[in-house]
Chimera marker file (.cmm) of the C-alpha trace (Angstrom):
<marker_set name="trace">
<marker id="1" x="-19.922" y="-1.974" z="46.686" r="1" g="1" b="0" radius="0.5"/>
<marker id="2" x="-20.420" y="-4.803" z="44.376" r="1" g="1" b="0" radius="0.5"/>
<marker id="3" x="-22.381" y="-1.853" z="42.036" r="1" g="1" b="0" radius="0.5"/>
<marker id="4" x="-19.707" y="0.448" z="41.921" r="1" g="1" b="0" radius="0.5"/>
<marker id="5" x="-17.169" y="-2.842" z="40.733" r="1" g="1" b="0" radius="0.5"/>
<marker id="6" x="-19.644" y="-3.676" z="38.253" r="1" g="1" b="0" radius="0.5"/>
<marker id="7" x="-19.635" y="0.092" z="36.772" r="1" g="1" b="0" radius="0.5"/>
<marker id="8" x="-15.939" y="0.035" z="37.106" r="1" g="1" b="0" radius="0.5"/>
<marker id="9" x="-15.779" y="-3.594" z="35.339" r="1" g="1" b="0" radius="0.5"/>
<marker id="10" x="-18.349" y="-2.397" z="32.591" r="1" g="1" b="0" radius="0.5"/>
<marker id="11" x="-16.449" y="0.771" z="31.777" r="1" g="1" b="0" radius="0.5"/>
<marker id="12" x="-13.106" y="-1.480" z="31.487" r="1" g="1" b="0" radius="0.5"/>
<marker id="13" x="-14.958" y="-3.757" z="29.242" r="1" g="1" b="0" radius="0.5"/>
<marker id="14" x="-16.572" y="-0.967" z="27.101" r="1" g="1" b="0" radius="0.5"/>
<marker id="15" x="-13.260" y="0.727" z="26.791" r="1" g="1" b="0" radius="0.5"/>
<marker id="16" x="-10.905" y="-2.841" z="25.561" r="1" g="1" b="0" radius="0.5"/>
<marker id="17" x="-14.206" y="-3.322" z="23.223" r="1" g="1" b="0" radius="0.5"/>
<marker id="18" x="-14.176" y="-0.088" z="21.611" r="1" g="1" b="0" radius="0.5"/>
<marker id="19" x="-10.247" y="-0.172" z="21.162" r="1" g="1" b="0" radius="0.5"/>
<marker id="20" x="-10.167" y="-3.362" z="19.216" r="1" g="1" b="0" radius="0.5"/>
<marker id="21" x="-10.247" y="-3.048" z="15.522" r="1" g="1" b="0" radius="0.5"/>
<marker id="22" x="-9.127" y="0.894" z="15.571" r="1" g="1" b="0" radius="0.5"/>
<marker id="23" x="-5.416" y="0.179" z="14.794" r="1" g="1" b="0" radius="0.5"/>
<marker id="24" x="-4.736" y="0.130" z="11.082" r="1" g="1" b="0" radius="0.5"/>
<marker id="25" x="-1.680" y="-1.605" z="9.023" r="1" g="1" b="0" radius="0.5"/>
<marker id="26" x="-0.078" y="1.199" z="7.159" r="1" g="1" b="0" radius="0.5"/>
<marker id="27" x="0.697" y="-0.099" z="3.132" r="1" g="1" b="0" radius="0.5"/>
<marker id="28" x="0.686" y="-3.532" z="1.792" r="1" g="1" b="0" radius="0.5"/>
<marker id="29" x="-1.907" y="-5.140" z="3.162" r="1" g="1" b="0" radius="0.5"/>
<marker id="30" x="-2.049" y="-8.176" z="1.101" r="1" g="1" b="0" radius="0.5"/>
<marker id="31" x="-5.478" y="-7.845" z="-0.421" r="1" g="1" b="0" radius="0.5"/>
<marker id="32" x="-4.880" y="-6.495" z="-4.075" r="1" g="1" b="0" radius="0.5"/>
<marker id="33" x="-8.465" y="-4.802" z="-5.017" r="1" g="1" b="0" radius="0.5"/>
<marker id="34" x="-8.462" y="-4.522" z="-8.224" r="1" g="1" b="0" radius="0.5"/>
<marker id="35" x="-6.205" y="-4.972" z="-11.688" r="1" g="1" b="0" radius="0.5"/>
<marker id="36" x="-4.934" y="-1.504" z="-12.958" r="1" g="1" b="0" radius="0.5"/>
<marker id="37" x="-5.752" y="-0.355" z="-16.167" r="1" g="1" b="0" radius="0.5"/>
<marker id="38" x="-3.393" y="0.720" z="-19.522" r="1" g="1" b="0" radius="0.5"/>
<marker id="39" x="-0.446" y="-0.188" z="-17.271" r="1" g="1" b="0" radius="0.5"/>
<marker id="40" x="3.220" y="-0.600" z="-18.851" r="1" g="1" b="0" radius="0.5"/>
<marker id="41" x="4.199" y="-4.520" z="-19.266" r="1" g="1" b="0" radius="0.5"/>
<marker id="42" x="6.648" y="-3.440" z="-16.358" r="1" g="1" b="0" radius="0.5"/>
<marker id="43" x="7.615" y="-0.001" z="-15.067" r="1" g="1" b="0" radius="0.5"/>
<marker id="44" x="11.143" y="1.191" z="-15.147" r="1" g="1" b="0" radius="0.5"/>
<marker id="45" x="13.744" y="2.467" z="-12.530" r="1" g="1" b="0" radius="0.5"/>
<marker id="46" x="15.543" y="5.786" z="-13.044" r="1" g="1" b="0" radius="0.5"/>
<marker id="47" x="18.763" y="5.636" z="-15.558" r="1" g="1" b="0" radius="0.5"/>
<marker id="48" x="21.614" y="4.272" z="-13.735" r="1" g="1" b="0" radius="0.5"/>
<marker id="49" x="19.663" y="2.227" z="-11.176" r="1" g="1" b="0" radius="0.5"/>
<marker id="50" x="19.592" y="-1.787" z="-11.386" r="1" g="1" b="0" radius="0.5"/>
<marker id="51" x="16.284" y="-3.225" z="-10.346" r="1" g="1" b="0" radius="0.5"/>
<marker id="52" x="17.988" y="-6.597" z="-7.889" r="1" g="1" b="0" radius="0.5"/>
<marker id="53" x="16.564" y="-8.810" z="-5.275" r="1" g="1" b="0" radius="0.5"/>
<marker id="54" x="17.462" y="-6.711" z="-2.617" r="1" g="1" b="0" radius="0.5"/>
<marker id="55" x="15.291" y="-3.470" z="-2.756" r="1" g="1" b="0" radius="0.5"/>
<marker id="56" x="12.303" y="-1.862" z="-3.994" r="1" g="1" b="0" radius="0.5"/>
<marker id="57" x="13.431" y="1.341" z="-6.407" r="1" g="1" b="0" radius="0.5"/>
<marker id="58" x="11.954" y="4.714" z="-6.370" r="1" g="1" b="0" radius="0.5"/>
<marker id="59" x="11.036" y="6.188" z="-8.596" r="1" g="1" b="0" radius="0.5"/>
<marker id="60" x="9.448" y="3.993" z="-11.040" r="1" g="1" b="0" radius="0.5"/>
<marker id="61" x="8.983" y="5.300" z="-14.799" r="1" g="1" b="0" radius="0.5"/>
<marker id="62" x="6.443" y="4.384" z="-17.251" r="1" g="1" b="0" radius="0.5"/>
<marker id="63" x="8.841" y="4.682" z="-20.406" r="1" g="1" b="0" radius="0.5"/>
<marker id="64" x="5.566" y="5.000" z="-22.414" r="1" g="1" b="0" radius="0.5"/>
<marker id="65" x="4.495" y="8.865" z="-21.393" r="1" g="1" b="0" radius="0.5"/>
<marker id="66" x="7.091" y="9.844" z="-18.585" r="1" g="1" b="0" radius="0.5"/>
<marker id="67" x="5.190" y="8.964" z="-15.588" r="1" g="1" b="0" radius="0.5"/>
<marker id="68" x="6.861" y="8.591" z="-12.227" r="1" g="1" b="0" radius="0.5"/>
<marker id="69" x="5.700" y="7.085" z="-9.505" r="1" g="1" b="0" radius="0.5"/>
<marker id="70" x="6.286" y="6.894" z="-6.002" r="1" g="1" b="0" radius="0.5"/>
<marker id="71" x="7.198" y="4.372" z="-3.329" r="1" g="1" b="0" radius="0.5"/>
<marker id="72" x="4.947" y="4.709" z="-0.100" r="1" g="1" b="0" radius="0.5"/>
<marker id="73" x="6.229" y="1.319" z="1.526" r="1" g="1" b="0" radius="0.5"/>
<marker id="74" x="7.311" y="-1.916" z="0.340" r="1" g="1" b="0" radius="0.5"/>
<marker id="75" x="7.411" y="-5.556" z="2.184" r="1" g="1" b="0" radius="0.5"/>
<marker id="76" x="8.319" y="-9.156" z="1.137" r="1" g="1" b="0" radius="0.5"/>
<marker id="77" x="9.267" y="-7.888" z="-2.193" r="1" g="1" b="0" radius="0.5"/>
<marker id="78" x="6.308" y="-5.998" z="-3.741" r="1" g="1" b="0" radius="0.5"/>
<marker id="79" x="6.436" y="-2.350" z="-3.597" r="1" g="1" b="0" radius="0.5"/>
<marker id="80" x="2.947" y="0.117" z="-3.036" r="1" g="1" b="0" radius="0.5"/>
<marker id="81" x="3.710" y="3.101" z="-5.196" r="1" g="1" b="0" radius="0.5"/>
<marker id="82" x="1.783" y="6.797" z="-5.417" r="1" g="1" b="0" radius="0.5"/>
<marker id="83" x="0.667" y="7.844" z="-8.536" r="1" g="1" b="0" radius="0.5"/>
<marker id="84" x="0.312" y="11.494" z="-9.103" r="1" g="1" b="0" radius="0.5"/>
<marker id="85" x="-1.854" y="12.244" z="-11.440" r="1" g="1" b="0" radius="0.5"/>
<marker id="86" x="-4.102" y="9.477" z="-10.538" r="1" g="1" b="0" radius="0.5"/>
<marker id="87" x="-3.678" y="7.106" z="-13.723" r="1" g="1" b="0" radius="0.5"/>
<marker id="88" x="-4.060" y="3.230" z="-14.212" r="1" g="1" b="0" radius="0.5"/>
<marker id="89" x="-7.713" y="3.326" z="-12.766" r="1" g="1" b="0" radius="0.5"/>
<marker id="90" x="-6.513" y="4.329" z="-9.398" r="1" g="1" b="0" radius="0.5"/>
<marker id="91" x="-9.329" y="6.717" z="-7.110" r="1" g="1" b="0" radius="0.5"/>
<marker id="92" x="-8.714" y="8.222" z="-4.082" r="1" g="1" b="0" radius="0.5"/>
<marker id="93" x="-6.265" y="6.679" z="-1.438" r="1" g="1" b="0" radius="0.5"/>
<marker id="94" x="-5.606" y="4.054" z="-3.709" r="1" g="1" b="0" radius="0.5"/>
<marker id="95" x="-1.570" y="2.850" z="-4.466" r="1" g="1" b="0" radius="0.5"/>
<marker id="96" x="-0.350" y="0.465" z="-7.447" r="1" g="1" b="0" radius="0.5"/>
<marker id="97" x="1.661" y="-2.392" z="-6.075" r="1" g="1" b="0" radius="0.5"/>
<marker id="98" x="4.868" y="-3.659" z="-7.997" r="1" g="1" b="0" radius="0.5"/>
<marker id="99" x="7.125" y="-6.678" z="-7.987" r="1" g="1" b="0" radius="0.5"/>
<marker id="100" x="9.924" y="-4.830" z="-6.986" r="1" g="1" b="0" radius="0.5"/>
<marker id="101" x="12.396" y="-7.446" z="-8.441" r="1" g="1" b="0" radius="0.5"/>
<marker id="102" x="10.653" y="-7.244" z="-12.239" r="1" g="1" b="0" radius="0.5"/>
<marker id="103" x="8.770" y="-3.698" z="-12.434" r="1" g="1" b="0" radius="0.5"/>
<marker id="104" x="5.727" y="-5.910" z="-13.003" r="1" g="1" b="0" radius="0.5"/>
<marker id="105" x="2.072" y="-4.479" z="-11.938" r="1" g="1" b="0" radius="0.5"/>
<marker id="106" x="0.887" y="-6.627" z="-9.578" r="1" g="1" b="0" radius="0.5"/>
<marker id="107" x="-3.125" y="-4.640" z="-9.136" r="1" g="1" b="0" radius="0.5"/>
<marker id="108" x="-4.585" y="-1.609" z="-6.794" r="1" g="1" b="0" radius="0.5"/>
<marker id="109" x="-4.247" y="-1.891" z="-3.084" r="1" g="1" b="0" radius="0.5"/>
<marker id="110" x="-5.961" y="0.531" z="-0.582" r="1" g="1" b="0" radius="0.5"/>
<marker id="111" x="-3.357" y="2.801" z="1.263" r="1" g="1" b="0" radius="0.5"/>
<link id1="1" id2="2" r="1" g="1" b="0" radius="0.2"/>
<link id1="2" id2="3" r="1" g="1" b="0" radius="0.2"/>
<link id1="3" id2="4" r="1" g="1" b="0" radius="0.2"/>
<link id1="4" id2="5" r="1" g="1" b="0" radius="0.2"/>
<link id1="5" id2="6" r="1" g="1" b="0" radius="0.2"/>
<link id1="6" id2="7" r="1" g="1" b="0" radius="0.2"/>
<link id1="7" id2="8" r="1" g="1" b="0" radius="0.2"/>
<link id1="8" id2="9" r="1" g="1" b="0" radius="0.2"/>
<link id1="9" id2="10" r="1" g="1" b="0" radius="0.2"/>
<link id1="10" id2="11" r="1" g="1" b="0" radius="0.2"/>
<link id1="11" id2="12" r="1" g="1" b="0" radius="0.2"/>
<link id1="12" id2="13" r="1" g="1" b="0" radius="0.2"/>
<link id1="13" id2="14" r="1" g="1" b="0" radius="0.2"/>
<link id1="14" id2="15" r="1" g="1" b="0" radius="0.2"/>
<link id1="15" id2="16" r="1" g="1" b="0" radius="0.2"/>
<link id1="16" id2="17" r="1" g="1" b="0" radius="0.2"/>
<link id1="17" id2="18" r="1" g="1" b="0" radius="0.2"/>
<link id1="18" id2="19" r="1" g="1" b="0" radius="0.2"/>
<link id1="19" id2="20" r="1" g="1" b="0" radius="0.2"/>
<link id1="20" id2="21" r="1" g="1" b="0" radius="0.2"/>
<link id1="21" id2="22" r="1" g="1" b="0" radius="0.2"/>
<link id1="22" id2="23" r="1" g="1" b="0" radius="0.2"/>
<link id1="23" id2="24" r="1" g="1" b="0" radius="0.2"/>
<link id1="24" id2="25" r="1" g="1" b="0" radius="0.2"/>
<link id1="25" id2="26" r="1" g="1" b="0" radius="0.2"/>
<link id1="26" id2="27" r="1" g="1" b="0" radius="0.2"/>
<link id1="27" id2="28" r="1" g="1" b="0" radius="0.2"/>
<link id1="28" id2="29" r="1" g="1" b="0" radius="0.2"/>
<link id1="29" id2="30" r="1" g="1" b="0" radius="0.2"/>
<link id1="30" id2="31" r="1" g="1" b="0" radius="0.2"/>
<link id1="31" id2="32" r="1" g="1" b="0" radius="0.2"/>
<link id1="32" id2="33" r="1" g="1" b="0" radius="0.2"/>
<link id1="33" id2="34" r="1" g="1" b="0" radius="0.2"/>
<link id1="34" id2="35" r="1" g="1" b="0" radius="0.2"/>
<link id1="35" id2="36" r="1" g="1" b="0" radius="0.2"/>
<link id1="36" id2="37" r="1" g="1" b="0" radius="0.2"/>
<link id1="37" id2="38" r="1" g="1" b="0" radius="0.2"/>
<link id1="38" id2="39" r="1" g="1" b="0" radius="0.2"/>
<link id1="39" id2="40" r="1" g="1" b="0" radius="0.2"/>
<link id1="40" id2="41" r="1" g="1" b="0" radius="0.2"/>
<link id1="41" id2="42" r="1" g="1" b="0" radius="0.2"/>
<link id1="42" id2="43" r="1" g="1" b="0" radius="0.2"/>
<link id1="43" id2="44" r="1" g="1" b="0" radius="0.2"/>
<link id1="44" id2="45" r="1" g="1" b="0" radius="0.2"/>
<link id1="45" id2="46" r="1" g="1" b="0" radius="0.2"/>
<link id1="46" id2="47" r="1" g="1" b="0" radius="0.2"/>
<link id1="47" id2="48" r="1" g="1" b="0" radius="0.2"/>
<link id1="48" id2="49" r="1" g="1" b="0" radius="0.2"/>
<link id1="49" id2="50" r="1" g="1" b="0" radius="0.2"/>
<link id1="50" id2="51" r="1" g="1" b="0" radius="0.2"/>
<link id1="51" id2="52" r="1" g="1" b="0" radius="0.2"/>
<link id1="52" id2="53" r="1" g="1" b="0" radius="0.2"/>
<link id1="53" id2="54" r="1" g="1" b="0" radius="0.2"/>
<link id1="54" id2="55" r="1" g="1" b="0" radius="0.2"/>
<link id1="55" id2="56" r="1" g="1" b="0" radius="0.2"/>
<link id1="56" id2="57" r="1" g="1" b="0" radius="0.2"/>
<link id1="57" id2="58" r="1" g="1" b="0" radius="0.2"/>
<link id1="58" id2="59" r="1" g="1" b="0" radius="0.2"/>
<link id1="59" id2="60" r="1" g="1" b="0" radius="0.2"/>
<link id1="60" id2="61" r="1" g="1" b="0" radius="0.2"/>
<link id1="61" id2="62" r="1" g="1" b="0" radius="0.2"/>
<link id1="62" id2="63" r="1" g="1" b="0" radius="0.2"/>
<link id1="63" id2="64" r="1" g="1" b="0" radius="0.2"/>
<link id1="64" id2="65" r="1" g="1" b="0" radius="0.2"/>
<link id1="65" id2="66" r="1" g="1" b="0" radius="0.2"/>
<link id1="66" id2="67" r="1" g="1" b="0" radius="0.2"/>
<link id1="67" id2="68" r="1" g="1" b="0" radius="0.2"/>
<link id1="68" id2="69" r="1" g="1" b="0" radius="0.2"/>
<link id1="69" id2="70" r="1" g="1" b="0" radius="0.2"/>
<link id1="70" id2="71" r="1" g="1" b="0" radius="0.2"/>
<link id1="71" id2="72" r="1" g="1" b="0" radius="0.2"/>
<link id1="72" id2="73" r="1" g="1" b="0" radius="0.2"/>
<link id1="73" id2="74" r="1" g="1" b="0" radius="0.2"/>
<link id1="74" id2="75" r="1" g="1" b="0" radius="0.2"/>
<link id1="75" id2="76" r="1" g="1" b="0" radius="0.2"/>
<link id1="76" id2="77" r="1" g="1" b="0" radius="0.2"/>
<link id1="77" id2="78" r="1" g="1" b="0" radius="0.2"/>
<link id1="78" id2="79" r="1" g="1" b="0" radius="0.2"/>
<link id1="79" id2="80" r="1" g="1" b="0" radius="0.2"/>
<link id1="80" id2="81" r="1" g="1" b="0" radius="0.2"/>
<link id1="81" id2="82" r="1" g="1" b="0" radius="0.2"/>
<link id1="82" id2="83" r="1" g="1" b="0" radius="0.2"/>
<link id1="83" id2="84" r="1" g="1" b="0" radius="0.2"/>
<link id1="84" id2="85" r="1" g="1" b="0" radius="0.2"/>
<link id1="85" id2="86" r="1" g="1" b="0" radius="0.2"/>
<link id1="86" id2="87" r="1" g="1" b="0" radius="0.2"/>
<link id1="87" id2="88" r="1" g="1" b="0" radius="0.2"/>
<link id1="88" id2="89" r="1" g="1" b="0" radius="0.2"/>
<link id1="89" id2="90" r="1" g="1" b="0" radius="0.2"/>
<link id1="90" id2="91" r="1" g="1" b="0" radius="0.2"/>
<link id1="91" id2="92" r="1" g="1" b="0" radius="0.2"/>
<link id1="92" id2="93" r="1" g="1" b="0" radius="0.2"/>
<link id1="93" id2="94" r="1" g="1" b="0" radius="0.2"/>
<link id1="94" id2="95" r="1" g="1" b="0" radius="0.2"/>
<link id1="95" id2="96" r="1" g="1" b="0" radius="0.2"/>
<link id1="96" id2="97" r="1" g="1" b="0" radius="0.2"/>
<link id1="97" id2="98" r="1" g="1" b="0" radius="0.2"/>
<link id1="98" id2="99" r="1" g="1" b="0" radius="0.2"/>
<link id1="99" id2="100" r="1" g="1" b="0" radius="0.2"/>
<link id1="100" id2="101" r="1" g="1" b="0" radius="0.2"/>
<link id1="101" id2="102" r="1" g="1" b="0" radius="0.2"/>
<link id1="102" id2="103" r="1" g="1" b="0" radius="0.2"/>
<link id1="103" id2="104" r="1" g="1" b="0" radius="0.2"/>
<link id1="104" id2="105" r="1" g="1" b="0" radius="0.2"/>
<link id1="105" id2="106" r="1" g="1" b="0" radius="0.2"/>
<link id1="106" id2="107" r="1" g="1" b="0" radius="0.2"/>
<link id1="107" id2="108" r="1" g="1" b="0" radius="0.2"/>
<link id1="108" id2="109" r="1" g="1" b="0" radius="0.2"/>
<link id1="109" id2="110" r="1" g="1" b="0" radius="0.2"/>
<link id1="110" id2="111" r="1" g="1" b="0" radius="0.2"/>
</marker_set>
């Protein structure tokens, strides 16, 4: 009996181990990875729209070449943004996060 509880107690165990550290934060995790590259001193809204202290605005326009990018999420006022075409040293699964209140690069975080 006490075998079979131990099996039973083991499998539990396995089980809660395995499950830990599989759930993943979507966006803005806080760790910025890396500064972007040939960035705008601050990136634009669209014409018409205000940036203010009470939103992140999407999208976000270099004014240099016409680039627009992207809000993916946004959290205590910084903003993660997609870039398509990857530009601004971004790879792969990579976002640029913004101060959402100046249009200010803040660096690369992971998505």
């Amino acid at each position: 009996m006490k075998t079979i509880q131990h099996c039973i107690m083991g499998a539990a165990c396995a089980v809660l181990f395995l499950s830990c550290g599989t759930t993943r934060t979507a966006g803005n995790s806080n760790q910025i990875l890396r500064q972007a590259q040939d960035t705008p001193t601050i990136f634009e809204p669209a014409e018409g729209v205000v940036l203010d202290n009470m939103s992140c605005k999407s999208p976000m326009i270099d004014t240099r070449n016409g680039t627009k990018i992207i809000l993916v999420s946004s959290a205590q006022g910084t903003g993660d943004y997609r870039v398509v075409p990857l530009a601004y040293g971004l790879k792969e699964g990579d976002l640029l996060r913004l101060d959402c209140n100046s249009g200010s690069v803040l660096g690369i975080v992971k998505e």
